[in-house]
C-alpha angles and dihedrals in degrees: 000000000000088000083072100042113120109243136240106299096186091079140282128027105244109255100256097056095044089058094048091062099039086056093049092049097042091056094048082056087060095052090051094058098038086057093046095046094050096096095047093047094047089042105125092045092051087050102052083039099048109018100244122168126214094260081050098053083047102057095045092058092030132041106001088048089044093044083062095032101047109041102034079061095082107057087044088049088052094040094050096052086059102042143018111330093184083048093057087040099062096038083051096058089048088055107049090035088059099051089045086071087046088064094056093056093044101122093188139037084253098060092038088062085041081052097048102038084065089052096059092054088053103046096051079069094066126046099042098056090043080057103057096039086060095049087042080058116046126042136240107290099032086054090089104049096038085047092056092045090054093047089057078087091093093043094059097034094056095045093043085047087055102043102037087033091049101049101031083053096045086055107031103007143256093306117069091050084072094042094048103053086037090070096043088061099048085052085052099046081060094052095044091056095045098040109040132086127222107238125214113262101248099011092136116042125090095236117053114208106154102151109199090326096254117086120207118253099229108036090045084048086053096045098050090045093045099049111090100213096057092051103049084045087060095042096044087057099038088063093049088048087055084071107027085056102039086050099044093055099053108028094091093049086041095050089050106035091040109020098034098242114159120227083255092057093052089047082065126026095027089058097048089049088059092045094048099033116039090023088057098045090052097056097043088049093060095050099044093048090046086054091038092057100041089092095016145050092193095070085073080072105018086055094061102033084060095045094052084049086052102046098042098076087043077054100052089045096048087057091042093049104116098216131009103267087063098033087054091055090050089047097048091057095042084051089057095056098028099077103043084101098068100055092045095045093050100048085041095061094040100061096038098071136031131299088237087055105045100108115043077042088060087049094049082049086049097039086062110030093044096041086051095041111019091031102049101013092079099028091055087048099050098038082043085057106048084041086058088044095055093048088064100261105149089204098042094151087067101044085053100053095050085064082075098074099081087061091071078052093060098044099043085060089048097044093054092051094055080059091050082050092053105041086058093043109126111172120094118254124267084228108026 
């Protein structure tokens, strides 16, 4: 099968090729989040359908989707390094994909976690080897930007999940959203498998340090958890996460149930403020860090640590605003500078460690900063809103979302001591 071909080991991938697998794998990015983003975005009909509360909802994009996500992750991590990535990736898109049309025929609150457990094993298939086959292909220097341009995955499925589930729920329900991208994902797993070529581990990098091609689990495992820089990356990010999550899951049920928005506003502001917003900010972020770190190791930190300072006040501001219009301008700016973390974190960690490593490293990236983030971030936010409510708050969402804002505090701190790790950093780079 050419999925499982190995790829060119005398270097770099040629540009068109290379382009051709950063676009199949950025739009099965997109599929992973859409997928993922579908219960935030549908969360007022599931709701009304299902009788969820808010700590429920929490709970089904937070902590029962991260328990599968996070921590299946790590074996394969750990199986991909030592097989075919472009093989797991492609089973794990089946499988998520699958389980995403499971979710459309759950007829209680019961099958729908069943539904998006399994979304969440398939899904820690999907994002860590993606990871390592763009940096495989494309050299020190271009990891940035094609990583940015990877990570505007998020940014399109969640508009397109706002856009194709909002008005595909406002006409037939809440349902056929799931089924049909569902079914999108099971035809792409198929093309991935068949179109994409396997690269070389360490093709691209200048120095050339493989092993035997098959890096051990633990002490991989003990050297990504010992070694300062990899851990403040996770951490950084996992506090960002805390607030990009909590606030993901619940923006479209805040914009209705406080701001007054209609499912068919959502379908289309909302959506262009994702595309704008986060989809700009992903692909400025590559460049800038790319620029940043060209004299520097430390921007991979500085750059993210800036752009939370900038986006806290816009954040404040988009819960304040006193009716959506307003609320939308504040998001779209928060959406800019809240994403410059993922594309520094990642090439950081990639190029960190050895090719050999990179992906049950990105899992170990993804373990802490999505348990943290995607993990706690929903499940605070919606257990915040129903305390407040119970306290009597007639607007306890908001109140709830605005007990986010310490955690910009956090990463930025984080973030800023990962500089201070860098700057005295002495030894010479894997991959100089």
């Amino acid at each position: 099968m050419t999925a499982i071909a190995a790829g060119d080991p005398a270097g770099e991938a040629k540009p068109a090729r290379a382009g051709f697998v950063l676009a199949m794998l950025t739009f099965v990015y997109v599929l992973n989040f859409l997928d993922r983003q579908l219960i935030g975005i549908l969360a007022k009909p599931i709701q009304d359908s299902l009788g969820v509360s808010d700590s429920q909802l929490g709970l089904i994009g937070g902590l029962y989707f991260a328990m599968f996500y996070c921590f299946i992750a790590i074996p394969v991590g750990w199986f991909a390094d030592r097989t075919s990535r472009v093989g797991v990736l492609s089973l794990a898109c089946a499988i998520w994909s699958g389980a995403t049309v499971a979710c459309g025929l759950a007829a209680n609150y019961t099958q729908l976690v069943i539904a998006r457990m399994a979304v969440g094993f398939g899904e820690a298939g999907g994002v860590p080897p993606s990871y390592a086959i763009i940096t495989d292909t494309y050299p020190p220097g271009k990891r940035a930007a094609a990583l940015g341009i990877f990570n505007l995955g998020p940014a399109i499925g969640a508009a397109l999940g706002v856009a194709f589930g909002a008005a595909i729920a406002a006409r037939f329900g809440w349902r056929v959203p799931f089924i049909a991208v569902g079914a999108i994902g099971i035809v792409t797993a198929l093309l991935v498998w068949l179109t994409v070529r396997e690269p070389a581990r360490g093709a691209t990098d200048t120095v050339q340090a493989r092993g035997d091609g098959r890096a051990p689990f633990w002490p991989t495992v003990g050297m990504f958890l010992s070694n300062p820089v990899l851990m403040l990356a996770a951490f950084g990010s996992g506090a960002t996460q805390f607030v990009t999550y909590g606030l993901g899951n619940f923006a479209v049920l805040f914009l209705m149930r406080e701001k007054g928005m209609t499912l068919g506003d959502v379908g289309i502001w909302y959506a262009l403020v994702l595309v704008l917003g986060m989809g700009g900010g992903m692909v400025v972020s590559g460049r800038v860090i790319d620029r940043m770190t060209r004299t520097s190791r430390a921007g991979y930190a500085i750059a993210p640590a800036l752009s939370l300072a900038v986006a806290m006040p816009f954040y404040l501001g988009f819960v304040w605003a006193p009716g959506w219009a307003l609320a939308l301008a504040f998001l779209a700016l928060v959406m800019v500078f809240n994403y410059f973390y993922l594309s520094a974190s990642v090439a950081l960690v990639q190029e960190e460690v050895l090719p050999n490593q990179r992906v049950l490293s990105g899992a170990l990236l993804l373990l802490i900063m999505n348990f943290i983030g995607l993990g706690l971030g929903p499940t605070w936010v919606g257990f915040a809103s129903d305390w407040f409510k119970a306290q009597g708050d007639a607007h306890g969402l908001q109140s709830a979302l605005y007990t986010l804002t310490p955690f910009y505090l956090v990463a930025i701190t984080l973030f800023l001591w990962l500089a201070r790790v860098l700057r005295r950093e002495v030894k010479p780079q894997v991959h100089a």
